[in-house]
N, C-alpha and C positions, 0 to 999 in steps of 0.2 A: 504494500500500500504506500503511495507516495503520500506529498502532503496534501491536507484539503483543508481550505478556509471557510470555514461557515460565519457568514455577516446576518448580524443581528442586527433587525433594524427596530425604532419605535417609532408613532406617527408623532408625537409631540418632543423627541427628543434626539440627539446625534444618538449612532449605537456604536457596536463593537465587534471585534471579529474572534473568534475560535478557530486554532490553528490545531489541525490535530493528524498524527502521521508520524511515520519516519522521518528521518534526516532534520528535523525541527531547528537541531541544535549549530547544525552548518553555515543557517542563513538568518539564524534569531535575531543575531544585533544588526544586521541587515535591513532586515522588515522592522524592527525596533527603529532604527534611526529614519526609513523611511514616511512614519507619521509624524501626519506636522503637530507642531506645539507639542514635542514628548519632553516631559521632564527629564531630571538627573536623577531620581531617588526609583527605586526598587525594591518593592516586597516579595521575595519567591515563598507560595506559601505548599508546602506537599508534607507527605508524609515520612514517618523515619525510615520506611523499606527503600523509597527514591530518594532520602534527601543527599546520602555520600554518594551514589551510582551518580545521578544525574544533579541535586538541587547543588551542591558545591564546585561540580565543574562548571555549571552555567552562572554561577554567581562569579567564580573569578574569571570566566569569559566577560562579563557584564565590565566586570570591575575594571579589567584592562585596555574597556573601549570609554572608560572614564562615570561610567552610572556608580552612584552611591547604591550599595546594596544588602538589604539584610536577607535573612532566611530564616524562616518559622514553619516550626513544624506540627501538626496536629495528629495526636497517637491514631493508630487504625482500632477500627471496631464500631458497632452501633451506638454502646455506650458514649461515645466521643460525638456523636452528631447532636450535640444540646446547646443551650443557652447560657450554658456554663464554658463550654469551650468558645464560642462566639467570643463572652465576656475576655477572657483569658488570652485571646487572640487580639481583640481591642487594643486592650490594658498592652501587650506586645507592640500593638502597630502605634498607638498613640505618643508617644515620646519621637518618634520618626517625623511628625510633622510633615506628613504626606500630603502634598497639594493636587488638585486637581487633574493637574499636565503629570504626574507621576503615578506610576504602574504600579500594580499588584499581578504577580503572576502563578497561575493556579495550574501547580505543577503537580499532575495525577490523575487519580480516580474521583469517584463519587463523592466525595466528603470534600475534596480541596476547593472545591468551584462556589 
């Protein structure tokens, strides 16, 4: 499977795109620098099974094309999809001071997105 872009659109508002496939990691700061007005700041947010395979290489990918960038991870399992990890994820992104023009990127399964 190569890559595919699914574009979210809303009738009241800009939307967003889902990149989903192989080779992602080849052309990400790529298609990253190609939207306009992207910030410098970077949330990679996945899980602990991807975050040394994939969320650590693409974060010091990130880092070396000059984005500030953290990385949070949210444990796997049903018990983890609650109101309590949401919080806990906040309380994590909120000192970052993430603006509008800056990215969160939802690296995984079901739970990261």
């Amino acid at each position: 499977m190569g890559l595919k872009q699914i574009d979210i659109q809303f009738s009241d508002q800009n939307g967003y795109s889902i990149l989903v496939g192989h080779g992602i990691q080849e052309t990400f700061v790529e298609r990253l620098r190609a939207m306009k007005d992207i910030g410098k700041k970077i949330a990679i947010i996945t899980n602990p099974n991807l975050s040394d395979l994939y969320g650590l290489p693409l974060k010091t990918n990130l880092e070396m094309h000059g984005f500030q960038v953290s990385l949070h991870t949210i444990p796997n399992g049903e018990s983890n999809k609650s109101l309590k990890t949401v919080q806990r994820l906040c309380n994590d992104l909120s000192p970052l001071q993430l603006e509008r023009r800056d990215s969160i990127i939802a690296l995984g399964g079901w739970h990261c997105g």
